[in-house]
N, C-alpha and C positions, 0 to 999 in steps of 0.2 A: 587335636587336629581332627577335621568330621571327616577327612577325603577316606583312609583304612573303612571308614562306618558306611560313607555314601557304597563303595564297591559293595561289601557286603548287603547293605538293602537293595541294593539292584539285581545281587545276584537272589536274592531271597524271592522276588517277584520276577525270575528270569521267566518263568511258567507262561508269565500273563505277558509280558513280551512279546514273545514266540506266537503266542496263539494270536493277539490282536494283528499282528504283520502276517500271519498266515491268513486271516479272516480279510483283509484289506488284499492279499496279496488274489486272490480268489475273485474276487470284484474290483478288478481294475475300471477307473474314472481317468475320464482327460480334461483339459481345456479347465476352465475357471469353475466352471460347475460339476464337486465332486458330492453329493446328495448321500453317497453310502457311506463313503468313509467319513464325514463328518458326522454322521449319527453315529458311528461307529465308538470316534473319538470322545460324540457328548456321554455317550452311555458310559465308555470304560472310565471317563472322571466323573461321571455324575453325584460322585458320593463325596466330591470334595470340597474346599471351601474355594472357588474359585469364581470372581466375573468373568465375562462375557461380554464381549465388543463383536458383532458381526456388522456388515455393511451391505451394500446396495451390487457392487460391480461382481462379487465372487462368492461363492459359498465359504470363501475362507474364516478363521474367527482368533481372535485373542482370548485366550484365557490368562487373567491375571491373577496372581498369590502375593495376597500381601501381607507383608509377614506382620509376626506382635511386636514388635521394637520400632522406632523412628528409626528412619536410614540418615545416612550420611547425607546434605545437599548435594555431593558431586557422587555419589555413586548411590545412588535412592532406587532407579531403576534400572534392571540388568533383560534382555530379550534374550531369549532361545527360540531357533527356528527350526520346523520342519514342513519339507513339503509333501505333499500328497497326489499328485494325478501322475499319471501312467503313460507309457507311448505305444501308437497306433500301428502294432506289430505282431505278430502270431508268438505265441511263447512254444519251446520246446524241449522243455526241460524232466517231463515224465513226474512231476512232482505229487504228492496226492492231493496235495494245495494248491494245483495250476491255476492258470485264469480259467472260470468257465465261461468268459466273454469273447468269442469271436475275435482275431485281431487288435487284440488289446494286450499286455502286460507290463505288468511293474519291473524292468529293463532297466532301472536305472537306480532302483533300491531308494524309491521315495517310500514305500508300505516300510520298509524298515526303519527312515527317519523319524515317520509318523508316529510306529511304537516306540522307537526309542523319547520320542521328545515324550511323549503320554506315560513312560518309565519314570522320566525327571518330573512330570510334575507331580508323579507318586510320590516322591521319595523328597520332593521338599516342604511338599504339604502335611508331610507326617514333623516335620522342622519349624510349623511355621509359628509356633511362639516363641521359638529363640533366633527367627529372622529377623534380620534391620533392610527395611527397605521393600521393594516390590520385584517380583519377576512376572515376564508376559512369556506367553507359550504363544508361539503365533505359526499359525498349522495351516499351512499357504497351500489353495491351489495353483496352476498353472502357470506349475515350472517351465516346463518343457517348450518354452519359448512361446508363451501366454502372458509372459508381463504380469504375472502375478500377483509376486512383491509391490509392481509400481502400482496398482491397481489397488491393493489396500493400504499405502502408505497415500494415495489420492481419495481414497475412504475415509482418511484420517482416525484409522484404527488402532495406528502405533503411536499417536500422538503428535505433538507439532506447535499446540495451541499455550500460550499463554500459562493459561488455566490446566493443561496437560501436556507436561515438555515428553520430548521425544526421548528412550532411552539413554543412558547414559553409555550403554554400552549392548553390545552383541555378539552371539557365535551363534554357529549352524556347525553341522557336520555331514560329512558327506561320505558312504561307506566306496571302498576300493575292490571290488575281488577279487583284482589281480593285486591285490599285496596284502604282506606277509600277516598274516593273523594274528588281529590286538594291535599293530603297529601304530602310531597316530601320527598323522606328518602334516606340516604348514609351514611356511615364507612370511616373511613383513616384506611389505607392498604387493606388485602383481602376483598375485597367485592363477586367477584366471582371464582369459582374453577378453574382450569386448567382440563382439560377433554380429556381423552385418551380413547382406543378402544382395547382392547386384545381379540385372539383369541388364545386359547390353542387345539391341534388337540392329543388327545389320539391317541397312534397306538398299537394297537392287532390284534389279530389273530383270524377269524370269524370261526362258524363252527354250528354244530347243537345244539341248544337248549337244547336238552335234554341230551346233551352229553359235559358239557360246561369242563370237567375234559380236552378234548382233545383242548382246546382252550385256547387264552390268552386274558382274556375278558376283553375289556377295560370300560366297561358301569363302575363297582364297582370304576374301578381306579378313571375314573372320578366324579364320587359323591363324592368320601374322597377329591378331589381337590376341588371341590363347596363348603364343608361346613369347608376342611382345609384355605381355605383363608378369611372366615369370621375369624379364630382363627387369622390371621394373622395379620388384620385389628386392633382385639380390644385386641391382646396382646402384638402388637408390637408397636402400634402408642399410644402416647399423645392422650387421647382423647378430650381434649382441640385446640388440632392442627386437624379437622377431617381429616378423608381418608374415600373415601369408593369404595367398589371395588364388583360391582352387576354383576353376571351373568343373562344375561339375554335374555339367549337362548343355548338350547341343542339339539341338531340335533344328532340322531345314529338311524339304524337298518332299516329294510324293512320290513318284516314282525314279528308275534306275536312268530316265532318259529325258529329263527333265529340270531345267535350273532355275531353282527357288526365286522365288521376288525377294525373301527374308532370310535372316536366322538371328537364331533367339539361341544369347549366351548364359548361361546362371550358373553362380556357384556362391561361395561365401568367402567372405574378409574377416583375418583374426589380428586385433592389434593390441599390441598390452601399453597405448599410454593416447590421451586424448589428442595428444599433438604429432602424431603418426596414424590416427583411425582420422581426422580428417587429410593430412598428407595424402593417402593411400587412395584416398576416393576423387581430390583433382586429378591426381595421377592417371588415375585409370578414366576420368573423363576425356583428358588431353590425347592420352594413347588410343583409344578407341576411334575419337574424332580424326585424330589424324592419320591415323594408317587408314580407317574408311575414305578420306580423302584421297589420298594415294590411290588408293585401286579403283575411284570415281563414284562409291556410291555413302553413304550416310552410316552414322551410328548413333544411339542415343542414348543414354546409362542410365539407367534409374537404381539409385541404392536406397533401402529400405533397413534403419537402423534395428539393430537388437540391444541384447543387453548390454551395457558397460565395461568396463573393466575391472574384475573385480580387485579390491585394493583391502588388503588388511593392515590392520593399524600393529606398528612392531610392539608396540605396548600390550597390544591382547594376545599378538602370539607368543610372548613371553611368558604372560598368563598362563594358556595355554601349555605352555612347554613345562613350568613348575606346578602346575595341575596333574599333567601323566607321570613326569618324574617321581613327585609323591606318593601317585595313585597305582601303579602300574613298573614304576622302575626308570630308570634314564635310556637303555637300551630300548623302552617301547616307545620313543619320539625319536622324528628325523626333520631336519632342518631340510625343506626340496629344495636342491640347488638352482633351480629354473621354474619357473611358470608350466601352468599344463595349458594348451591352446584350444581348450574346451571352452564353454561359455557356463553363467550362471547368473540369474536372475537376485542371487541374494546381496548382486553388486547394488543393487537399488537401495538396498538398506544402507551397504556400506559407505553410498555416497552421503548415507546425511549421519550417522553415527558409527563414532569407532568399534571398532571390532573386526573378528577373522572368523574362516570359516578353516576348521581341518578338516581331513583325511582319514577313515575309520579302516583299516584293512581286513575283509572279512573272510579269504581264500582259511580252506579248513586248513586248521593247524598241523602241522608237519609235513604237510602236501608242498610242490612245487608250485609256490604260487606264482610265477612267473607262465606257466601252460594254463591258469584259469582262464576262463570266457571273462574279458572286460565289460564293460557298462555298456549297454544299448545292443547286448549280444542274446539273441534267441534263446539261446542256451545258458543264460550269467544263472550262478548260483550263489547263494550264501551261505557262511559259517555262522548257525543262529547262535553260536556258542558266545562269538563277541558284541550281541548286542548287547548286553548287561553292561560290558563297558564302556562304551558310548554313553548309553545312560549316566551311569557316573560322569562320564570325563564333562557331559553335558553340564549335569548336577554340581561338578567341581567347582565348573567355571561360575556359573551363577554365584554360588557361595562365595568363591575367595573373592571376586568383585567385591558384593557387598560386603564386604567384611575389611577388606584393605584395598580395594581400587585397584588400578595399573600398577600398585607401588610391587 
């Protein structure tokens, strides 16, 4: 059994880990074009036996290892994914590795994905004449609600063609700081939301303050539509199935003595199944048009789709789950009883191949991880201690794929 061997090579190159996600973590990138970290990444594999797929829309690139054995036709190729850009926020965590980019940091432990996937393709390329089969490293920019993913699977960099079918299978991993150290956790089916963006624009008619009889004031319309779509939420949806639909931002008026012509509603919609994220968006059409009715002036909804929902296949977090068990013990997997209502782009993948994305908990070990700073927190920190296992758990999954498939 290689998994006992994978942990130990990972931990053997934990050094080189550490420093590349501290080196990445230092020069924070956004948006689809990450130019440092991708040199980053070719340099730290440059010594391996690896192709190279890059495209036109992103800096993002596939590196593939193909091993010295025939793969099986149903499990020939296996993806690992990690992504790489950063969100547009001041870091403050005192680190000697901080950003030294203005309003920039890695908030959401992509510099960590990046090393850890750049760990696994260490440590299977030292395997690769007793591999059957191929693995893709596919080291995505513009997670962070950049469509990333969809942008190189439209690159046709993961494959699709005939002549080059799409993986057979995939996982990504996603670190936690707020949970417990080494822990690894995943769900079969919704693990993540599908995440949309609406803007509802009230239109009235402005006029003096103290004279609102002569106006058509859109301020009241829009408050009964903020607190009508919460009724909307919890009288219309399953609340076993969640929805949730946050305003979270209201923009109207100039001065204290003055009633707006407008107002402009925004927030976001999280739904975990395709036939509730469009439900949720007539909904909120119907409600806005008619309570602006009621009070006599207009509304107009524009939603603006994000990522999917992401869905893992119960076969790979199965996978998954006799991967840690092996590698790590039964105590460091957790089945999440629920969905997180966060979003993720590597639902793009997931919609054209099987596969899951876990949970890495990286809170330092013995600490109350429960009081860490969560993801997208100025302050998040990490326990560089567990990325060596990630790497593995990464490394696992690839292997037992090719080797025995979902069985």
């Amino acid at each position: 059994m290689l998994h006992p061997e994978l942990l130990a090579s990972a931990n053997a190159i934990a050094d080189d880990i550490v420093a590349l996600r501290r080196a990445i973590h230092a020069e924070p990138e956004l948006g689809l074009h990450t130019p440092l970290t991708q040199a980053k990444v070719r340099a730290a594999l440059a010594h391996l036996p690896l192709e190279w797929r890059s495209g036109s829309s992103t800096t993002g690139e596939i590196a593939i290892l193909k091993g010295g054995k025939p793969g099986h036709p149903c499990r020939n190729r296996v993806l690992l994914r990690g992504d790489m850009d950063a969100l547009p926020m001041p870091e403050q965590t005192g680190l000697d590795f901080a950003s030294t980019i203005d309003g920039r940091m890695h908030a959401c432990g992509h510099d960590t994905h990046t090393a850890m996937l750049v760990g696994a393709a260490q440590i299977l390329s030292a395997r690769q004449a007793e591999l059957s089969g191929e693995v893709m490293f596919m080291f995505q920019p513009g997670e962070e609600g950049h469509h990333g993913a969809r942008f190189m699977l439209d690159d046709g960099l993961i494959g699709g063609t005939p002549g080059d079918p799409l993986p057979d299978a995939a996982f990504a991993l996603h670190i936690m700081p707020n949970a417990r150290h080494g822990l690894i956790a995943g769900r079969s089916g919704a693990l993540m939301a599908a995440a949309d963006q609406f803007e509802i624009i009230v239109e009235g008619r402005g006029g003096h303050a103290s004279m609102p009889h002569d106006t058509l004031d859109p301020v009241p319309a829009a408050c009964a539509i903020v607190t009508a779509l919460q009724a909307v939420v919890t009288r219309r949806f399953n609340a076993a199935d969640a929805v949730v639909v946050t305003v979270t931002r209201l923009d109207a008026g100039t001065a204290h003595n003055i009633i707006p012509d407008h107002v402009t509603l925004r927030g976001t919609i999280r739904t975990l199944s395709p036939e509730n994220r469009q439900l949720v968006q007539r909904l909120m059409c119907e409600t806005a048009s008619g309570i602006a009715a009621a009070h006599g002036v207009t509304a107009k909804v524009e939603i603006t789709e994000g990522f999917p929902v992401t869905l893992c296949d119960e076969r790979a977090v199965s996978l998954g789950r006799k991967v840690t068990h092996q590698m790590l013990g039964a105590d460091s997997w957790k089945d999440l009883p629920a969905p997180i209502m966060g979003a993720e782009d590597f639902s793009y993948v997931l919609e054209k191949v099987p596969g899951a994305m876990f949970f890495l908990g990286v809170a330092p070990s013995g600490k109350d991880w429960s009081q860490c700073c969560g993801i997208h927190s100025s302050r998040m920190m990490v326990d560089e201690t567990a990325l060596p296992l990630g790497t593995a758990i990464m490394a696992g999954c690839a292997l037992r794929f090719l080797e025995q498939g979902f069985e």
